[in-house]
TIDOLUM-21473 format. One line per field, with one value per residue (C-alpha): residue number from 1; residue in one letter; x, y, z negated. Coordinates in steps of 0.05 Angstrom, whole numbers, plus 5000, padded with zeros to 4 digits. Layout:
<nodes>
pos: NUM;...
code: A;...
px: X;...
py: Y;...
pz: Z;...
</nodes>
This chain:
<nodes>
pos: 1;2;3;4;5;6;7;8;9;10;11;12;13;14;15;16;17;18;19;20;21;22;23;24;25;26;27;28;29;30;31;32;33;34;35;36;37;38;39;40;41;42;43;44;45;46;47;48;49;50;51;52;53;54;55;56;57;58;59;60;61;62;63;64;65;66;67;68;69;70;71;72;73;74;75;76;77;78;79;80;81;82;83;84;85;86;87;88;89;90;91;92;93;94;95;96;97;98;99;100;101;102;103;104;105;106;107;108;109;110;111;112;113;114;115;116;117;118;119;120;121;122;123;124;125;126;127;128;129;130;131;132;133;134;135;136;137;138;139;140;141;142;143;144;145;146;147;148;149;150;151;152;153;154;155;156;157;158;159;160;161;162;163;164;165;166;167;168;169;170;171;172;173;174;175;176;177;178;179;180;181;182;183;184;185;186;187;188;189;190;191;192;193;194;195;196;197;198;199;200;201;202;203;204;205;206;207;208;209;210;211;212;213;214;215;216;217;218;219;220;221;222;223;224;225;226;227;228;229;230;231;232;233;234;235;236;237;238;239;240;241;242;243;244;245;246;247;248;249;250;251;252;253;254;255;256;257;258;259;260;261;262;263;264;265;266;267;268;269;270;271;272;273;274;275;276;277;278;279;280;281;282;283;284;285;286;287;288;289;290;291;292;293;294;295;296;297;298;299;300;301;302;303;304;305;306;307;308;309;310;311;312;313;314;315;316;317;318;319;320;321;322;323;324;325;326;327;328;329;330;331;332;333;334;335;336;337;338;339;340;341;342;343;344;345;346;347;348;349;350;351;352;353;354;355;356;357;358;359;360;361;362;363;364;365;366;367;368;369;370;371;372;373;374;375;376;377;378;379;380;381;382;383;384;385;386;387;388;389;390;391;392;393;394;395;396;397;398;399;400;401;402;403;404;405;406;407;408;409;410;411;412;413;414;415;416;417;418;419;420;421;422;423;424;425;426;427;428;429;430;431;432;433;434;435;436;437;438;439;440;441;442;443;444;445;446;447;448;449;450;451;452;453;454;455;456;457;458;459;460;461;462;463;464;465;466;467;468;469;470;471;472;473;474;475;476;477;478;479;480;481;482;483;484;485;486;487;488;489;490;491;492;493;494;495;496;497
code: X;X;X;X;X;X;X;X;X;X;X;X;X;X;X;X;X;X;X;X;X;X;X;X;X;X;X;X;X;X;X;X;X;X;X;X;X;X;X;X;X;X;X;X;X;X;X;X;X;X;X;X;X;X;X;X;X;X;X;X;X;X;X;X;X;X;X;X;X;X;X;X;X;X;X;X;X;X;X;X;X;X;X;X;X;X;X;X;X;X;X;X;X;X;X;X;X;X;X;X;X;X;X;X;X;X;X;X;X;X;X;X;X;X;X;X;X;X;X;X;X;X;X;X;X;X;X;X;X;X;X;X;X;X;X;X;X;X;X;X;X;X;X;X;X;X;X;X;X;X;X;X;X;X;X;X;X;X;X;X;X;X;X;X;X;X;X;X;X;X;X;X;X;X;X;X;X;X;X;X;X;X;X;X;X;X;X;X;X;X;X;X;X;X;X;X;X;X;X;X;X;X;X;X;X;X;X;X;X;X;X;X;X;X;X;X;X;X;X;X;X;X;X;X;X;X;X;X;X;X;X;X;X;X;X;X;X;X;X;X;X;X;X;X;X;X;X;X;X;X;X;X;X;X;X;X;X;X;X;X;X;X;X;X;X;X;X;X;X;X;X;X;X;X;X;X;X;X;X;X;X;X;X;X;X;X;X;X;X;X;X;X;X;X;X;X;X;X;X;X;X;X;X;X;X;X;X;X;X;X;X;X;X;X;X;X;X;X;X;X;X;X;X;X;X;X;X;X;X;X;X;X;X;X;X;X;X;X;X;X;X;X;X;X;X;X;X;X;X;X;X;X;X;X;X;X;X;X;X;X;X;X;X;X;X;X;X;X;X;X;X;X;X;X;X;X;X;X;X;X;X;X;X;X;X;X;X;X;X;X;X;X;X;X;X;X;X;X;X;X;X;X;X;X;X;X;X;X;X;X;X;X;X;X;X;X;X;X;X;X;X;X;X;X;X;X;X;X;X;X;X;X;X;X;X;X;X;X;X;X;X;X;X;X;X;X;X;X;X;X;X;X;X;X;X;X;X;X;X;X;X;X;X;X;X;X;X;X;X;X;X;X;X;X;X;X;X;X;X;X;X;X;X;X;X;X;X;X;X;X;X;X;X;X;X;X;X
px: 5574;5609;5574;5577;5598;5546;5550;5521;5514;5479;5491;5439;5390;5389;5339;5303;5228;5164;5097;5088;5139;5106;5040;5070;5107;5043;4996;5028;5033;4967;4960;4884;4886;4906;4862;4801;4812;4824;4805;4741;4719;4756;4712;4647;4660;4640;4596;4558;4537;4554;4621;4613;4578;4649;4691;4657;4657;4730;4758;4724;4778;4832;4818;4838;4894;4923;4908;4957;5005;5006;5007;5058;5088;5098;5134;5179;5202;5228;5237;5220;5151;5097;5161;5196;5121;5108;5160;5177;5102;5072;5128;5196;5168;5106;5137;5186;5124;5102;5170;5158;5091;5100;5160;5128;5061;5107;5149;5078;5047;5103;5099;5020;5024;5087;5034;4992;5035;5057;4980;4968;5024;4999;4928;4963;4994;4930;4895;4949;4932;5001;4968;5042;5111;5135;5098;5084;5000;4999;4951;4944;4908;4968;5008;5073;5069;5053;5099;5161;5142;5135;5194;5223;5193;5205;5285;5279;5236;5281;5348;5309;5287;5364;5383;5339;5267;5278;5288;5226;5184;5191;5169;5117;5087;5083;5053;4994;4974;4964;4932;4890;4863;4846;4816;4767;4755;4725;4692;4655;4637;4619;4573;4528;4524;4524;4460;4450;4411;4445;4404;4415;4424;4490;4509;4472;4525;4464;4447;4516;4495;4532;4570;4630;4621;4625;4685;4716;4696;4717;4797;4795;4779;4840;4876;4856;4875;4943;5000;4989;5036;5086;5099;5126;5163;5211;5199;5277;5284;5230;5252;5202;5169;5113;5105;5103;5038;5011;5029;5001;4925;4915;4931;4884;4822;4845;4834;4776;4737;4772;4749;4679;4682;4704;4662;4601;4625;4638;4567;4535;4561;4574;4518;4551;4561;4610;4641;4664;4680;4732;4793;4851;4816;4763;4792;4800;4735;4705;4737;4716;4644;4653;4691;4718;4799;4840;4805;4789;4863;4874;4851;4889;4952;4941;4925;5009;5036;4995;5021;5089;5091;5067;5118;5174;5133;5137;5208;5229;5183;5207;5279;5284;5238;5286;5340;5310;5309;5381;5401;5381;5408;5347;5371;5435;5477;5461;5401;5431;5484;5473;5500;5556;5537;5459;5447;5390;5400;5428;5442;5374;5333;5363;5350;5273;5267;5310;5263;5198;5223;5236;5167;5137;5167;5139;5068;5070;5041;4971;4966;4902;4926;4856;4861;4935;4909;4848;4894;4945;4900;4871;4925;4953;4891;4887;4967;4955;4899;4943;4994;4954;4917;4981;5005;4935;4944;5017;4986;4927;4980;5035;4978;4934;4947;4916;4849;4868;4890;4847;4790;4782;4847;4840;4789;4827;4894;4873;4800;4788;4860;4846;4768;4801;4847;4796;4749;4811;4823;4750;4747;4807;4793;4726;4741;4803;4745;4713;4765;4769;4707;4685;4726;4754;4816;4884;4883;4923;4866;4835;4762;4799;4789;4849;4894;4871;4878;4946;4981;4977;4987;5059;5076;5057;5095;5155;5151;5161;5223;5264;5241;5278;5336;5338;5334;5377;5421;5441;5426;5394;5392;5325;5288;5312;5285;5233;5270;5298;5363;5363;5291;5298;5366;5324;5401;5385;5314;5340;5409;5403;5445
py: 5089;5038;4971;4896;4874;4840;4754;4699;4681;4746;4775;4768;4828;4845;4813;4845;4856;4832;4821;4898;4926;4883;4911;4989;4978;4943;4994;5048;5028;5012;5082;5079;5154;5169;5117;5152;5220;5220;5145;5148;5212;5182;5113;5158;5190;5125;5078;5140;5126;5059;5069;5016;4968;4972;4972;4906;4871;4882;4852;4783;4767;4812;4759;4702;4741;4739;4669;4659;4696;4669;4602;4610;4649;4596;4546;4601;4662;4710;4780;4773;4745;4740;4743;4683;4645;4657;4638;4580;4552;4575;4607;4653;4706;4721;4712;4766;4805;4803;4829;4881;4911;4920;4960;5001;5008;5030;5081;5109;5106;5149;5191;5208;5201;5259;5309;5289;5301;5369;5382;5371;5415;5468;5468;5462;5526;5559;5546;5579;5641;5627;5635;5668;5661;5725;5723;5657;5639;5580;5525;5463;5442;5444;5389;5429;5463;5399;5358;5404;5405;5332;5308;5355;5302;5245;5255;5257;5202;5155;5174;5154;5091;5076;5066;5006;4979;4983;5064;5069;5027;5063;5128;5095;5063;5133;5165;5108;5123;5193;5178;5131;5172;5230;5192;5144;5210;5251;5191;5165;5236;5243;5180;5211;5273;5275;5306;5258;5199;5132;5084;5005;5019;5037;4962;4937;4924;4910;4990;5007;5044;4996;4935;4987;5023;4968;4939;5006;5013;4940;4961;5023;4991;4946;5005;5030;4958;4946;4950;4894;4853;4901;4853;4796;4835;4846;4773;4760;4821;4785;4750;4697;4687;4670;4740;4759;4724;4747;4823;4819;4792;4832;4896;4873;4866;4927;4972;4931;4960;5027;5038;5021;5071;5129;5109;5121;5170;5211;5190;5215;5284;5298;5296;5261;5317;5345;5268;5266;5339;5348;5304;5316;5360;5312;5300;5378;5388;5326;5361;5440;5406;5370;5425;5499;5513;5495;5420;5428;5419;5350;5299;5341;5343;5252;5263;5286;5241;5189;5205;5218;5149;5113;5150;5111;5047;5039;5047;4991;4942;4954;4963;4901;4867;4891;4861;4788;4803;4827;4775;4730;4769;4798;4863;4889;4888;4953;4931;4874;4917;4914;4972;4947;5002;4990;4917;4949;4948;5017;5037;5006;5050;5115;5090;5081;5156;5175;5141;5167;5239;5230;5202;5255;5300;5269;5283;5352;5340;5329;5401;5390;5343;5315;5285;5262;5222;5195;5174;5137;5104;5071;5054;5020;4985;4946;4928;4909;4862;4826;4815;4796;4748;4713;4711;4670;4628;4608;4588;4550;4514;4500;4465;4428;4361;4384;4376;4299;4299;4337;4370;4432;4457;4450;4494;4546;4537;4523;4550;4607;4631;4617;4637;4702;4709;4695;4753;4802;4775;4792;4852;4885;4857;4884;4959;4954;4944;4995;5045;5024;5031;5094;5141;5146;5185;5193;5256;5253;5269;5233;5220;5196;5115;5100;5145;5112;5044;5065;5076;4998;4967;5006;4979;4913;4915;4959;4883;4843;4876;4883;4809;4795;4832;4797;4730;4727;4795;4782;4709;4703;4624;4644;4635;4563;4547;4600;4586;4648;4655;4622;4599;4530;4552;4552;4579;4654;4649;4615;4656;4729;4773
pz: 4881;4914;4947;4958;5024;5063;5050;5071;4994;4970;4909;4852;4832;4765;4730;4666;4690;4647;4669;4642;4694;4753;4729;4721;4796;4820;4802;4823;4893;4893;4870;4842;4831;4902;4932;4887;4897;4971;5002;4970;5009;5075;5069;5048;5118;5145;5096;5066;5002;4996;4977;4908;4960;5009;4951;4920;4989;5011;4941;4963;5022;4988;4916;4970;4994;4921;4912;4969;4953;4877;4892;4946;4901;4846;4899;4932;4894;4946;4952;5022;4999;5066;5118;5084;5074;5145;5177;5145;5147;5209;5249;5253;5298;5262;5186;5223;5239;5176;5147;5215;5201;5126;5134;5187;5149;5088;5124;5151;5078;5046;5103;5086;5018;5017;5056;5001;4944;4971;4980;4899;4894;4929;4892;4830;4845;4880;4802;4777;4807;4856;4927;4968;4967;5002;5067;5062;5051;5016;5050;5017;5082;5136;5142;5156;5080;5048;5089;5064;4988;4986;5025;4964;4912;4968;4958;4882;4872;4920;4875;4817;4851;4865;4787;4784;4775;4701;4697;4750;4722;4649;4692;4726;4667;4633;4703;4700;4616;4634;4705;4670;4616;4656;4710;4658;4625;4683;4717;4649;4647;4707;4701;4650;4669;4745;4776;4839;4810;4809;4853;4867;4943;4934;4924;4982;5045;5096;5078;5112;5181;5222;5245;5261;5196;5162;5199;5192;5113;5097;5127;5090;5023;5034;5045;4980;4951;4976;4939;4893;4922;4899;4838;4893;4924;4858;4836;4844;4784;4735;4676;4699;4770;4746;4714;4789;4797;4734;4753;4824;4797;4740;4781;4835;4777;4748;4816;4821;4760;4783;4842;4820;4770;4813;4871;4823;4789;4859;4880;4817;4817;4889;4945;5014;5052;4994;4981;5054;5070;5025;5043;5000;4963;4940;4864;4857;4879;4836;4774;4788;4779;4717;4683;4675;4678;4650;4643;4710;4739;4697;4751;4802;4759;4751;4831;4833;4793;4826;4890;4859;4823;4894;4927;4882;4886;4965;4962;4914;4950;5018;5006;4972;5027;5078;5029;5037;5115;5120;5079;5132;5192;5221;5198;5190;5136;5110;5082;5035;5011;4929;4886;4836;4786;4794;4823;4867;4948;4942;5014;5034;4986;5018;5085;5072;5041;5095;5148;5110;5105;5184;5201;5157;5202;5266;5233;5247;5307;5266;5242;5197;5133;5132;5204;5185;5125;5170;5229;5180;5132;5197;5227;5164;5143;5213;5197;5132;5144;5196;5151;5089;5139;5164;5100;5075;5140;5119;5045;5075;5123;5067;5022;5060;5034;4978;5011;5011;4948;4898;4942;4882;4890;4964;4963;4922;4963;5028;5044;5009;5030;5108;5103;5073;5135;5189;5154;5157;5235;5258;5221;5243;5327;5314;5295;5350;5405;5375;5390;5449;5479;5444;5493;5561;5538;5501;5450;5395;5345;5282;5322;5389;5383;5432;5389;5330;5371;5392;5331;5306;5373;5368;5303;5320;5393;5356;5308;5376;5404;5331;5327;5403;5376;5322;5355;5416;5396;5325;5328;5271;5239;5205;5284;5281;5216;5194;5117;5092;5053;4983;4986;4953;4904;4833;4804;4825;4798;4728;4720;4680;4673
</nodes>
């Protein structure tokens, strides 16, 4: 494989997309299955029973979120998407956080989401009467086992994601009809026939035990709802932009009805003691209930190539947002460097397995997979608000004069997007003075609020020093202008090749 040099004029990404890709690439970051089968019983943990309630609640500001970044969107196509937006309408540093904290909340989501495809694995094999290998127990609950089996899949799914959206998004798109199927299968089943009784209450927020709960719940169920914005991150691939747009909303609606579907589902057949005690076993454990072997083992088998499918989707996203940031010299060159044989940033792709396979390493310090996931997920979810906030902030700044001009769509551009931001602001302050004052110590453990405070205060102050290097180190002209390379040149949007 041989590479571009780095330029200051980039060379174009392939473009061959449709709105069906975005969707397939979309989706499967999102990972609905994933998000069901193991986020559902994370967030029960916290809201109880109210999981359709949380789920309902958190799609309000997230809706607003995609508003902004559609519209934005449709006046600046860029791979860079929320770091380019940011910059350029509120300021460099914190469009370059924005570029910052996705990266690092990527590298942190492959990380969990390898444990948890090495966990599937390993349950897969336990139903098939597999429980050692030699000496070896097989535990689908320790982090070290999983962690090695999926950085297996990890390395295969990141070669894959090398030869182009295209090839990826033809195996994604066949991962998400079989996810689909099983998933609407067990959960419509699961509907009718579960034994709990299905009761309004569920859909009533005030019912949540409390203010932290439901501070905690609300960044969980964006958690469970990122990923969308997948589809902008490959808008510089699409046939058409707009497709971008088009991709990004109907995947949000889409893990809308979902997630309402599994959440009662899950609350119909198991009580809340079994929803929350099962972690990464949750979908197993959901389809032992509903059915005898081998029927049993299909939600766990859509559970892998879930995770397997969302493993491949954070890689294309992030590699080609560090693209747009390389491209502008707030990372090095490595990450702009485009394959001649594939047209995909090549060298950057490897680098973000290679730095996920690393950090999944690092988790071995969390020895039980369940308090790995709860730690992450967290940690993430506070990241991820900040960034979709900023990014809402940027839209409600870049459109303003809209509320002059046609006070309807200033209410679509501009308040919804910043009312959206300021929810996502409080909530995540909130739950970070929650941590803070429920202990007096440091442990590195899931229930230890200054760990769990911790962990995002790094990523964001990791953000601030790249963002110094950046500035006064490599010089980068994008801190002097916030615009980021080929934002206003329609001839790489138009041009296919």
């Amino acid at each position: 494989m041989t590479d571009q040099p780095y330029t200051a004029d980039p060379p174009e990404l392939r473009r061959s997309l449709s709105v069906l890709d975005g969707v397939a690439v979309a989706a499967s970051s999102t990972a609905a299955t994933t998000s069901i089968g193991i986020g559902l019983g994370v967030t029960a943990g916290v809201v109880g029973l109210h999981l359709p309630a949380i789920m309902l609640l958190a799609f309000l500001p997230v809706l607003g979120i995609a508003g902004a970044y559609s519209r934005l969107n449709r006046v600046e196509p860029n791979a860079g998407n929320g770091y380019v937006w940011v910059g350029r309408s509120l300021n460099p540093w914190l469009g370059f956080m924005v570029g910052w904290v996705n990266i690092v909340a990527t590298v942190a989501f492959l990380a969990y989401t390898t444990a948890v495809t090495g966990s599937a694995m390993l349950q897969l094999a336990e139903e098939a009467g597999v429980h050692r290998i030699g000496s070896l127990a097989l535990d689908p609950g320790s982090t070290a086992q999983t962690t090695a089996v999926g950085i297996v899949v990890l390395v295969a799914v990141t070669l894959t994601a090398v030869t182009g959206i295209r090839t990826a998004a033809r195996l994604q798109t066949g991962l998400l009809v079989f996810e689909y199927v099983v998933l609407l299968g067990f959960c419509g089943y699961g509907i009718v026939t579960g034994p709990h009784a299905f009761s309004l209450s569920w859909f009533d927020p005030f019912a949540i035990p409390s203010a932290t709960a439901l501070a905690q719940g609300m960044l969980l169920s964006v958690f469970c709802y990122w990923g969308f914005e997948a589809a902008f991150s490959v808008n510089e691939e699409v046939r058409d932009p707009r497709d971008a747009s088009r991709a990004g909303l109907i995947t949000l609606v889409t893990m809308l009805g979902l997630f309402l579907l599994g959440s009662v589902a899950f609350q119909r057949v198991l009580s809340e003691k079994e929803l929350a005690g099962h972690g990464a076993e949750g979908l197993a454990f959901f389809g032992d209930r509903l059915a005898a072997q081998p029927w049993a083992a299909l939600p766990l088998v859509a559970l892998m190539f879930s995770a397997v499918a969302s493993l491949q989707a954070g890689v294309i996203p992030t590699a080609r947002g560090m693209f747009a940031m390389s491209r502008d010299r707030t990372l090095g060159p490595v990450w702009s460097r485009v394959s001649a044989r594939y047209g995909t940033p090549a060298a950057g792709t490897l680098l973000i397995g290679a730095l996920a396979a690393a950090v999944a390493g690092l988790a071995l310090v969390i020895p039980r997979l369940a308090d790995m996931i709860m730690a992450t997920v967290n940690a993430v979810g506070i990241v991820v608000a900040l960034s979709y906030a900023l990014t809402a902030l940027a839209a409600a700044a870049r459109f303003r004069s809209l509320l002059r001009e046609d006070w309807r769509q200033g209410v679509r551009a501009v308040v919804l997007p910043a009312l959206s931001a300021l929810a996502l602001l409080g909530l995540g302050g909130y739950l970070g003075w929650s941590f803070y004052t429920s202990t007096d110590h440091f442990e590195v453990s899931a229930d230890n609020g200054w760990f769990l405070l911790t962990t995002p205060l790094a990523m964001i102050a990791s953000g601030f020093v790249a963002a110094g290097w950046a500035r006064y180190v490599r010089r980068s002209p994008y801190f002097r202008t916030g615009e980021g390379t080929d934002a206003d040149a329609p001839q790489l949007l138009t041009t296919s090749n």
